[in-house]
C-alpha positions in Angstrom: 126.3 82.7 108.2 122.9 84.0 108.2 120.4 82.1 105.4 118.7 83.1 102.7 115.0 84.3 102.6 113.4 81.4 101.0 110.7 83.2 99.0 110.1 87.6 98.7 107.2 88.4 100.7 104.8 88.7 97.7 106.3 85.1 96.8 104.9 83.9 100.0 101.2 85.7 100.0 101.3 84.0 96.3 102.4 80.3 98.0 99.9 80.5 100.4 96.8 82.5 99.0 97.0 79.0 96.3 97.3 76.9 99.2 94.5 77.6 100.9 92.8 78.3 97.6 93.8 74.2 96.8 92.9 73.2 100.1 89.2 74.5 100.0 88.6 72.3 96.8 88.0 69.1 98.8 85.6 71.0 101.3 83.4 72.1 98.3 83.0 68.8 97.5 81.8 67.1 100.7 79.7 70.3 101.7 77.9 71.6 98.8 75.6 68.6 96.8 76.1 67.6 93.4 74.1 71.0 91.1 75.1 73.0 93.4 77.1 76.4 91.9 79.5 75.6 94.4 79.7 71.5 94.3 83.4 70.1 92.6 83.1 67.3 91.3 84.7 64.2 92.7 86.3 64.0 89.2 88.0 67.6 89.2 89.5 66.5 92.7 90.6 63.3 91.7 92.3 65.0 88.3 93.9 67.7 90.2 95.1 65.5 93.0 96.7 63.7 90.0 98.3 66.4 88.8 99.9 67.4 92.1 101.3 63.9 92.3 102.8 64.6 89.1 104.2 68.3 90.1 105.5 66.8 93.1 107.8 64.3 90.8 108.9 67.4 88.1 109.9 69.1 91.9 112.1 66.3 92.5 113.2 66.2 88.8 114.2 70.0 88.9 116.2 69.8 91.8 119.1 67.7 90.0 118.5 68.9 86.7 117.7 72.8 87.1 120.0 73.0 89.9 122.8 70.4 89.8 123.0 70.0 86.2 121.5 66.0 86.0 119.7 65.7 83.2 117.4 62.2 84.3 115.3 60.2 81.6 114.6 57.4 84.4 112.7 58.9 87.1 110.0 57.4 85.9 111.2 54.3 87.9 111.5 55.9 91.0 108.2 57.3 91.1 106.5 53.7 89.8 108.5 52.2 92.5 107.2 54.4 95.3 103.6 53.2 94.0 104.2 49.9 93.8 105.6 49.9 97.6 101.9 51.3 98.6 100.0 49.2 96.1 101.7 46.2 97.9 99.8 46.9 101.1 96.5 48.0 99.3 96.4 44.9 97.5 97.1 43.2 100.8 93.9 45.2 102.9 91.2 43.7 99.8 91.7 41.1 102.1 88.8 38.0 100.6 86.9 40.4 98.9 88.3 40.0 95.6 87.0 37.5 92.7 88.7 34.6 94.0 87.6 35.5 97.8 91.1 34.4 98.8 93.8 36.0 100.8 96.6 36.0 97.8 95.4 38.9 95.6 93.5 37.5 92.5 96.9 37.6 89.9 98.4 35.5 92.4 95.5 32.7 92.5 94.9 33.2 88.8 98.7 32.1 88.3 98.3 29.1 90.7 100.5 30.9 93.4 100.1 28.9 96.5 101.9 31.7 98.8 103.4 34.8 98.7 106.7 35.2 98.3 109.4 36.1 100.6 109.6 39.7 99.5 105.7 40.4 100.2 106.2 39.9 103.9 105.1 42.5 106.0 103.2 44.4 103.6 100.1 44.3 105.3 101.9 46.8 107.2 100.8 49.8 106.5 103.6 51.4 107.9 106.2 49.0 106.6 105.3 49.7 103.6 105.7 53.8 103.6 108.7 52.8 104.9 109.2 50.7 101.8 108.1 54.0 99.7 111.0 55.7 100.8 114.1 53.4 100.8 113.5 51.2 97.7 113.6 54.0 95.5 116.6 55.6 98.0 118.3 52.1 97.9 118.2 51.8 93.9 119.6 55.5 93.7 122.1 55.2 95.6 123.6 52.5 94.7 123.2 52.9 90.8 124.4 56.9 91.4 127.4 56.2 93.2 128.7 53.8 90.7 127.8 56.7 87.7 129.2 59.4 89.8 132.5 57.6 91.2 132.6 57.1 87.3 132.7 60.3 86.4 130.1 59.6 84.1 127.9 62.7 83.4 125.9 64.8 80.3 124.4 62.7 77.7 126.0 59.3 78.9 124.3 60.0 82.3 121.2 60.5 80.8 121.0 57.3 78.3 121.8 54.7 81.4 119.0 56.3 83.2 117.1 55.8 80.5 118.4 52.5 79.9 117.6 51.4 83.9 114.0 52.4 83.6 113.1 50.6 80.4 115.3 47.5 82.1 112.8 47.9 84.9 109.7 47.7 83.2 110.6 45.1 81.2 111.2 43.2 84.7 107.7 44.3 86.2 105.9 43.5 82.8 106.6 39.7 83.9 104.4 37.6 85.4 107.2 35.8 88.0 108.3 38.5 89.4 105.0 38.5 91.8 103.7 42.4 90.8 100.7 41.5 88.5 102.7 41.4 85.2 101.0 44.0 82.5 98.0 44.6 84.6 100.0 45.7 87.7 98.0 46.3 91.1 94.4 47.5 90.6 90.8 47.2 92.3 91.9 48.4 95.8 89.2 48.8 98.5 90.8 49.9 101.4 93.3 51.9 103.3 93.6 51.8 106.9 90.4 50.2 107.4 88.7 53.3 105.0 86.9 52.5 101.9 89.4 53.9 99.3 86.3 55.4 97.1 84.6 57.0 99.7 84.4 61.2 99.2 85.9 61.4 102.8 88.5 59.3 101.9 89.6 61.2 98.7 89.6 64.1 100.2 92.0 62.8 103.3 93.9 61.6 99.9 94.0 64.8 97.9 94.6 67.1 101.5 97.7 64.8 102.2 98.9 65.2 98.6 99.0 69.0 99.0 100.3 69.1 102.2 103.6 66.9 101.1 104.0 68.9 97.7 104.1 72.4 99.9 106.6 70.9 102.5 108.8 69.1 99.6 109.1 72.9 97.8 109.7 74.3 100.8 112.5 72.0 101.6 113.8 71.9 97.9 113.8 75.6 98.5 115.5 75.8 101.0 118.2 73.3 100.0 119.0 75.9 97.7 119.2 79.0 99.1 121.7 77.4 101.5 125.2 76.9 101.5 125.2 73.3 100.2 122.7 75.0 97.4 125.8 77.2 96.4 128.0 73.7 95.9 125.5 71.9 93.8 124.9 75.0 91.4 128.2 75.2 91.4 128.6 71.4 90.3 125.9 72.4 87.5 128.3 75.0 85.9 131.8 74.1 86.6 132.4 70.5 88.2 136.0 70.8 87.3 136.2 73.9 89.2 134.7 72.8 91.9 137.0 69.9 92.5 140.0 72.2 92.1 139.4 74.0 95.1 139.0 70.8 96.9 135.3 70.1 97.0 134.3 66.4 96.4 131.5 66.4 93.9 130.4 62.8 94.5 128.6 62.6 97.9 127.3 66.4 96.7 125.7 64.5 94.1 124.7 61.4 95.3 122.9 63.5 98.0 120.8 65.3 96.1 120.3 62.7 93.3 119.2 60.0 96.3 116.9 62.8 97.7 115.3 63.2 94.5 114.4 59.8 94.2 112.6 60.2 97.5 110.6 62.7 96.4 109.4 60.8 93.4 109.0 58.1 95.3 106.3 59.7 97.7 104.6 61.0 94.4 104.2 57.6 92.9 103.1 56.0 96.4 100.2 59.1 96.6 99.4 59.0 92.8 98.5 55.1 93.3 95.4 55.3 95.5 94.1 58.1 94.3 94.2 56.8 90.2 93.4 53.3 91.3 95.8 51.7 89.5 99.8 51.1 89.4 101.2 49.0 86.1 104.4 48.7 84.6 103.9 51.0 82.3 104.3 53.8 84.2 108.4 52.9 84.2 108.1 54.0 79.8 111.0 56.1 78.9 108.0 57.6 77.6 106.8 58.9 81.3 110.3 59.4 82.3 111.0 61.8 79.0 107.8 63.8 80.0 108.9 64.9 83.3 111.6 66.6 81.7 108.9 68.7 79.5 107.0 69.4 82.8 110.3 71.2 84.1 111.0 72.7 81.1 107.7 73.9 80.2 107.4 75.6 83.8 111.0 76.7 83.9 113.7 74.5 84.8 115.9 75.9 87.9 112.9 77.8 89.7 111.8 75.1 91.6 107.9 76.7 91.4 108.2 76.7 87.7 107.9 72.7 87.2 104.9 72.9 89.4 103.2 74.8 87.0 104.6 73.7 84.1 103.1 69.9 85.3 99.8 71.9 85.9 99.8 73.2 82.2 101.0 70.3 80.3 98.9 67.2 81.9 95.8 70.1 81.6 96.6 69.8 77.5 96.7 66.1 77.7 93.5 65.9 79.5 92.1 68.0 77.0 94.0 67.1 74.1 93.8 63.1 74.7 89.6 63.6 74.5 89.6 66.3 71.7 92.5 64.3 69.6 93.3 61.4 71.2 95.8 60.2 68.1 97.9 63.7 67.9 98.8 63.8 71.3 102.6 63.1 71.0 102.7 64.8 68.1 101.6 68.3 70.2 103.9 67.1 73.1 106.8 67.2 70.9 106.0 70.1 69.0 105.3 72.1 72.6 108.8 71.1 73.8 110.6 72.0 70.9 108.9 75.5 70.8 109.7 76.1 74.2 113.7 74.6 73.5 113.3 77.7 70.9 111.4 80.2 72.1 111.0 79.9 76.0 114.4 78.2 77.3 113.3 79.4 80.5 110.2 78.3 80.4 106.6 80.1 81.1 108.2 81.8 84.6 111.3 82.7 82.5 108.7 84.7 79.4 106.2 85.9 82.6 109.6 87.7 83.9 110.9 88.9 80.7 106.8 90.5 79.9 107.4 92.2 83.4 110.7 94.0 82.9 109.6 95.0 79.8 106.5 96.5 80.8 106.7 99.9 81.7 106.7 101.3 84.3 103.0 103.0 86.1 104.8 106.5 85.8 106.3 106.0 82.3 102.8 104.7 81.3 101.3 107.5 82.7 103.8 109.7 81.0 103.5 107.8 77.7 99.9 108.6 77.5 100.2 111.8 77.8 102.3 112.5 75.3 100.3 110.4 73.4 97.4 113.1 73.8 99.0 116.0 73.4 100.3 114.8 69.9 97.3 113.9 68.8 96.0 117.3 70.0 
């Protein structure tokens, strides 16, 4: 069976003419000196390599919500999982050079740990530990979906034990035992593979690799489903009972896609770390978790592109809205998800498809106007 086009072909000029458009943002800044018309600032890359980060984890959000119908409140773990993984090994490359000039990072000596412990072996690999990035997150999912799915739980219930798991979490991480810097979490990193981490070269490499991941993860989500095993899980979404009549197995449909989400949030969280300079347990709040799901919604959940956008938009508010009114914040993030639960249930893709089969055609324009004139004449 032959598969579907991923994207239409003006779809594709879009995907790419905003790739390469992202992509040139890191050359600006090396080449062209600070004043000059055409100088970004290391800020602006920084913020928007933040921001894909975060559109990379509303991708992986959207792929079980939009399209299998799993409505997560817990991602947030996943993705401050994935950065803990890499903030293990950056905390390991400061190497003497921070306050205490010893090799156990300075939370450790500041809480009279002698030596690491068992489960900090290795990290100093920098491989070991994108390896970690991957399968803790995958691990935890796994095991904690099969046990929800081979329950049958799903809808609401689903959605408070996620939501449950993550708060569980950071309460864990906020500890100082547990070996992962308590409140203040990993920060002051210097290095990565030998590279000063605040070097413009560096941050660049960063913010490239970003972009690079985020295209390939949407063009794998995309093409996930547009395939065959797409139809099953959109099926699951609207008629799991069905599904299972005809003698599909929902649960390893499920767990599939759930586990793979996970991933994805997982590589987010381990490329949002070096590039923010700073991983804590906070970023595990039901708070962070909740806001994901506004990101997809906002954008328009089940289009895959449309939680891209919609994390673009809404962490652009915050930026802006956190400075202008730092204490009504949550207030506007409520009110904006509400409006759009009201007015735009499919989201800003959803009302930019709606404007365009409404507007008229060039010939009925055309048409239009000139009736227009000769009335008036």
């Amino acid at each position: 069976m032959k598969h579907a086009s991923l994207f239409s072909k003006s779809a594709w000029t879009a995907l790419v003419v905003v790739t390469v458009v992202a992509a040139l943002l890191p050359c600006l800044n090396l080449v062209f000196p600070d004043g000059h018309a055409l100088h970004v600032s290391g800020y602006v890359l920084s913020l928007v390599g933040k921001f894909m980060c975060y559109a990379l984890a509303a991708l992986a959000l959207d792929l079980v919500w939009g399209y299998t119908g799993i409505l997560s409140l817990g991602h947030g773990v996943f993705f401050a999982l994935g950065g803990y993984a890499h903030g293990m090994y950056l905390m390991r490359a400061i190497g003497r050079d921070g306050v205490y000039q010893s090799n156990l990072p300075d939370f450790m000596v500041f809480l009279d740990w002698k030596t690491y412990p068992w489960y900090w072996a290795m990290t100093d690999s920098f491989w070991y530990c994108m390896l970690l990035v991957v399968l803790v997150p995958g691990v935890l999912a796994f095991v904690f979906g099969y046990f929800a799915f081979r329950s049958r739980i799903k809808g609401v219930y689903f959605s408070i034990i996620t939501q449950a798991m993550t708060y569980a979490f950071m309460l864990l991480f906020f500890r100082n035992d547990t070996g992962f810097g308590g409140n203040n979490g990993f920060t002051d990193f210097k290095r990565i593979l030998g590279y000063s981490i605040t070097a413009p070269e560096t941050r660049a490499v960063l913010y490239l690799v970003t972009l690079v991941l985020l295209v390939g993860a949407l063009l794998l989500c995309r093409w996930i489903v547009t395939s065959r095993l797409g139809r099953v899980l959109q099926a699951v979404r609207d008629s799991e009972s069905r599904l299972m009549f005809i003698g599909y197995n929902p649960l390893w449909f499920k767990l599939f896609v759930w586990t793979l989400s996970a991933v994805l949030c997982g590589i987010a969280g381990a490329l949002y770390v070096p590039q923010v300079g700073i991983i804590n347990p906070s970023e595990m709040s039901p708070a962070n978790s909740i806001e994901m799901v506004v990101w997809a919604a906002v954008g328009g959940r089940g289009t895959l592109v449309g939680p891209i956008i919609g994390a673009f938009t809404v962490n652009g508010l915050k930026s802006w809205f956190t400075a202008a009114f730092p204490d009504l914040w949550l207030f506007a993030l409520g009110l904006l998800f509400i409006l759009v639960t009201l007015f735009m249930q499919k989201g800003i893709l959803g009302l930019i498809g709606k404007l365009k089969r409404e507007a008229p055609a060039p010939e009925e324009a055309v048409a239009a106007a000139q009736e227009s004139t000769k009335e008036v004449a």
